[in-house]
N, C-alpha and C positions, 0 to 999 in steps of 0.2 A: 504494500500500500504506500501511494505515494504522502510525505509526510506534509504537512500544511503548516504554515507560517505568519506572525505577524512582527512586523519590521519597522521599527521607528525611525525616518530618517528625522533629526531634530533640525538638522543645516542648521544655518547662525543663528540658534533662538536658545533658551531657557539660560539665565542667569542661574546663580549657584542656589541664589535664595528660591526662584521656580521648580530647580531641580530635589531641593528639599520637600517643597510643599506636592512633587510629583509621588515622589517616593514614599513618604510619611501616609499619603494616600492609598496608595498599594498596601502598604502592610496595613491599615487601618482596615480596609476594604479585603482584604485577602485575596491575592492573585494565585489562582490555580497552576499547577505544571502544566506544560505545555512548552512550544516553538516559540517563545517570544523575545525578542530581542528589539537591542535600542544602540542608536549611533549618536552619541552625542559631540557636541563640539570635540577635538582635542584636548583644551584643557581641563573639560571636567571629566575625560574619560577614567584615570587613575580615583575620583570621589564616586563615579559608578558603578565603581569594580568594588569597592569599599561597601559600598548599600546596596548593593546587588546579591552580599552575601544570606541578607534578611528576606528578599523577595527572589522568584524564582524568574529571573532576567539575563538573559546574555547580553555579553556590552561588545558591541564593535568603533570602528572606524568608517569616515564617511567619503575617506581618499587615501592613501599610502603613495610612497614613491615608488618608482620601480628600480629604486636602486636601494643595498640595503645597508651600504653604510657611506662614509663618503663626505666630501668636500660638495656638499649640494645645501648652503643657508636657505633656513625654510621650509625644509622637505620635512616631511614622518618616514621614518624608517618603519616598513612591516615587521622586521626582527624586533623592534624594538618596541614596537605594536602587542609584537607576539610573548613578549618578555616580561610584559608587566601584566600580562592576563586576558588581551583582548580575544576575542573567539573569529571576529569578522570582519571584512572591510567592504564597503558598497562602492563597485567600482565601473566606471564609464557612465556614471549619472549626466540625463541631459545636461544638466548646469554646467558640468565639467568639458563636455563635450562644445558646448554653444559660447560660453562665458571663457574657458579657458584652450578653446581649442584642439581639447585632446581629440588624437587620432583612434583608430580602429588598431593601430600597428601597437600606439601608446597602452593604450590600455590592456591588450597579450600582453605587453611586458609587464603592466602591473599585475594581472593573473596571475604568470607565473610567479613572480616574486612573492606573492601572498600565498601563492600554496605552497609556495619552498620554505617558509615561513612557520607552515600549517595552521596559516590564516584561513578561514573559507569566504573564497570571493564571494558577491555575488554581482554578478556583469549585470549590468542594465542596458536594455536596447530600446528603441522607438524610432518613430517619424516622427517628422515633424507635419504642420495640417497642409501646407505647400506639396509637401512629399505623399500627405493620404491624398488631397484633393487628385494629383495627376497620376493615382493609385500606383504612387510607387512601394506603398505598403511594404508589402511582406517580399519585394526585394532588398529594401533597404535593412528590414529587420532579419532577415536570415544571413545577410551580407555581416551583420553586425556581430550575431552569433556562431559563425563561422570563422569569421576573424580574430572575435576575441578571444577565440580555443585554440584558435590555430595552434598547433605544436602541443596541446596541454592532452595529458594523459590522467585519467580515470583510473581507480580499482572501486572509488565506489562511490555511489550517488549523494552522499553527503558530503563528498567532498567539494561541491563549487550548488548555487543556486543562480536561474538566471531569474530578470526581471523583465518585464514590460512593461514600457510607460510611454505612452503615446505622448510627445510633448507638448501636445494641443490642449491635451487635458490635466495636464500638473500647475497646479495651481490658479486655476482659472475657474475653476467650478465647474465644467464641465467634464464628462465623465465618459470613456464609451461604453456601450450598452452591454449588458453582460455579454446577447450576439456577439458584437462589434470584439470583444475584446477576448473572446473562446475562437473567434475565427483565425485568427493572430495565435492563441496560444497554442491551438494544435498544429498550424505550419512548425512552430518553433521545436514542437514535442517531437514531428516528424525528422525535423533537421537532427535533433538531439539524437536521436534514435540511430540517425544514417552514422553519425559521428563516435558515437558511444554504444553500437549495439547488447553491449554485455548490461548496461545498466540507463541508457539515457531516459529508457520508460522510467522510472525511478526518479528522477533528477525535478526537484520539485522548483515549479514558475511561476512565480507571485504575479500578480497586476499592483501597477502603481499611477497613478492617476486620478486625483480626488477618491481617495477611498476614503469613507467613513459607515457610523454604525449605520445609517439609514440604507445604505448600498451593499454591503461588505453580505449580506448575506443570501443574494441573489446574484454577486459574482460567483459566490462561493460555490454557487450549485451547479457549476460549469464543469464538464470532467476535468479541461486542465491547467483550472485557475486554482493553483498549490496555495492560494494566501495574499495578504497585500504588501506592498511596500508603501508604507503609510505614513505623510508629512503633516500639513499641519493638526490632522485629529490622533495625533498620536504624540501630541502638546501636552492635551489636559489626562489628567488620569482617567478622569471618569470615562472620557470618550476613547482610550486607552484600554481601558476594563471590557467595556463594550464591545471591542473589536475582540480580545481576546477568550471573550465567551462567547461570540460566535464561531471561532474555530474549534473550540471546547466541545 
């Protein structure tokens, strides 16, 4: 059974005193086991690893370099990611892709260095609405997941997760339709599949693209929407809880 996910990307938000008031939450409320994880900023990833030991939460990273040590001011080392307890890193997010440029070739090299690491990536692909509108679709999204494997090797399906996030719909409020976004995830499942026969059926692929509690449980009923990758409702606890008892 493919396992199911929810994934906080937090990007530049929660001060320390929010991250307090998130987590005091959690334990106050009681968060069940389960696949849940959170990326917080860098610097408060070391105080999430700290209050994380109270609530049942993986802590990742929201970028790594693809180098793993080195003369590079600025960078995050995945070793060094990996050293102080992070479990994951979310990598090839639109933002990173649009805002900083990264390549398809860039982000293979951060794959690998996060699972040489024994980071577990998770690649994020999408279009953007330019690219759906002239139905470049599911070539640009299969191009994206072929590339950012390229060279990477599997023994098991836990080891990498991928994402989809249509860019049209990250942060904007609109959403695609569970259709819209199961039509996408089984090309991808199928790509997976050609790539990784021994386990790609296994390999579990979140949707990310306004996901919250009112959506999350009508994407979820999609054969191969594995979870969300979830920004800004994945802020407040409550709306946090919410999501995570839906996969529950």
């Amino acid at each position: 059974m493919v396992k199911s996910y929810i994934v906080g990307n937090w990007k530049m938000n929660q001060t320390r005193h929010e991250l307090n008031e998130f987590f005091g939450h959690l334990e106050t409320e009681g968060l069940s086991e389960g696949n849940f994880w959170v990326a917080p900023q860098f610097i408060h990833i070391q105080t999430c690893l700290e209050k994380s030991n109270k609530v049942p939460l993986k802590i990742g990273a929201q970028n790594c370099s693809e180098n793993t040590s080195g003369a590079f001011t600025g960078e995050i080392s995945p070793t060094s990611l990996s050293d102080i307890g992070a479990h994951f890193v979310i990598l090839g997010h639109s933002e990173r892709r649009s805002i900083f440029k990264e390549s398809d070739e860039l982000v293979n090299s951060k794959v690998k260095a996060a699972m040489d690491t024994n980071l577990v990536p998770i690649l994020c692909v999408g279009e953007t609405l330019e690219e759906r509108e002239s139905n470049k679709t599911m070539d640009i999204v299969l191009n994206q997941v072929s590339e950012g494997l390229k060279g990477v090797e599997l023994s098991s399906e836990e080891q990498i997760i991928v994402a989809y996030e249509p860019v049209w719909a990250i942060g904007t409020g609109k959403t695609a339709t569970p259709d819209q976004a199961e039509q996408v995830h089984a090309e991808i499942r199928n790509r997976l599949v050609e790539l990784y026969p021994e386990c790609g059926q296994q390999i579990s692929i979140l949707y990310g693209g306004s996901v919250k509690p009112n959506n999350i449980e009508d994407l979820l009923a999609q054969p191969n929407i594995n979870g969300g990758l979830v920004g800004g409702a994945s802020l407040k606890a409550q709306d946090f809880l919410a999501l995570c008892r839906a996969i529950n």
